[in-house]
C-alpha positions as CSV (number, residue, x, y, z in Angstrom):
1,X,94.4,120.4,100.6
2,X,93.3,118.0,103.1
3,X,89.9,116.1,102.2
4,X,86.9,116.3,104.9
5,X,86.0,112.6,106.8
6,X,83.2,113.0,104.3
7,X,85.0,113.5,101.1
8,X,87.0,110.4,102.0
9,X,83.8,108.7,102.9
10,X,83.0,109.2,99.5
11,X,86.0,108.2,97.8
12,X,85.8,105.2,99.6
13,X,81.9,104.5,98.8
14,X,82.7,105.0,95.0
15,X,85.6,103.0,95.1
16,X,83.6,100.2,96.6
17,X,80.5,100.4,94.5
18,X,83.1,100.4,90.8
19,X,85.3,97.9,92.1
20,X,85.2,94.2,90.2
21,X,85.4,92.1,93.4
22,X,86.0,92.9,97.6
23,X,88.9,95.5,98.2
24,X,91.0,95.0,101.3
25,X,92.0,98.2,103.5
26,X,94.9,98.3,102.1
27,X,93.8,98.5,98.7
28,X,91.7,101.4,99.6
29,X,94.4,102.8,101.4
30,X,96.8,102.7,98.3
31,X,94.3,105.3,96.4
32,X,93.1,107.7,99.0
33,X,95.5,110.2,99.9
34,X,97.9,110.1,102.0
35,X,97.3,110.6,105.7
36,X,93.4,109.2,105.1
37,X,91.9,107.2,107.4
38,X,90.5,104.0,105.0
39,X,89.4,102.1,108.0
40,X,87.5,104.7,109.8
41,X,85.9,106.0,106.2
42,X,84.5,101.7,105.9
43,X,83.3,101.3,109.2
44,X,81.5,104.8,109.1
45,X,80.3,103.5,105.3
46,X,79.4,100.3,107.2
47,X,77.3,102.1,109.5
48,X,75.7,104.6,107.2
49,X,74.2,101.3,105.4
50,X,73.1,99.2,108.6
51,X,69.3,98.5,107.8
52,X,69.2,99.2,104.2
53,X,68.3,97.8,100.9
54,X,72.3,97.3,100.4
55,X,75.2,96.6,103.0
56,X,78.7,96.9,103.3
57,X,80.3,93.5,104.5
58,X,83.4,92.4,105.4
59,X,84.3,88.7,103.6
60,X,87.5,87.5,104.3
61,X,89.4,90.7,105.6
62,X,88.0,92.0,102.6
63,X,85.4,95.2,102.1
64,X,82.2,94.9,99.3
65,X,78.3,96.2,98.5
66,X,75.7,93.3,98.8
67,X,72.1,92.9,98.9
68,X,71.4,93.0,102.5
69,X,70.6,89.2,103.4
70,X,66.8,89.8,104.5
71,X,65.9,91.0,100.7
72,X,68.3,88.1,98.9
73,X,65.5,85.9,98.0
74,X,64.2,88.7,95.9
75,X,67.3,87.9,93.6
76,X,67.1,84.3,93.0
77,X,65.0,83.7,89.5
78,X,63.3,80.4,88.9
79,X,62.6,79.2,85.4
80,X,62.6,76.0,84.0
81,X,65.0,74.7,81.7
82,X,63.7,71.9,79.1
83,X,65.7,69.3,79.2
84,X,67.1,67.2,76.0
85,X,67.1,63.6,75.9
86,X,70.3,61.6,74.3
87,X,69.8,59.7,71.5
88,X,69.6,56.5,73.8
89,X,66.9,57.5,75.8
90,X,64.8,59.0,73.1
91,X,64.8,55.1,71.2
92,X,63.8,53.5,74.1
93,X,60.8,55.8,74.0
């Protein structure tokens, strides 16, 4: 049995999207099987994602999902933190 460009496509997607930090090419290589194209399964991932809410990136010859960089403000939360005064500052008061 020989997977279909698009059954490796999806390997590859779901090996990206569990993974704990960026995979290199040859980590994705290591568990498709044999005679699968990793590199052309990425860059047609890559494309597939252009334009949406979440992108495939290459960072540092390595492959990961990330909030595409227009929408990244939307993760940053503000709040404010109280902050304690030592005990030096609190008997000059």
């Amino acid at each position: 049995f020989t997977p279909s460009p698009q059954d490796i496509e999806r390997r590859v997607e779901a090996l990206l999207f569990a993974a704990a930090g960026p995979l290199s090419l040859a980590d994705i290589q290591r568990r498709l099987p044999e005679g699968a194209d990793a590199e052309a399964a990425v860059l047609a991932l890559r494309d597939r994602y252009a334009g949406r809410g979440v992108v495939l990136e290459q960072v540092a010859d390595r492959w990961r999902f990330q909030t595409a960089p227009d929408l990244a403000f939307m993760m940053t939360e503000e709040r404010e933190e109280p902050r304690r005064l030592s005990r030096a500052a609190l008997e000059t008061l």
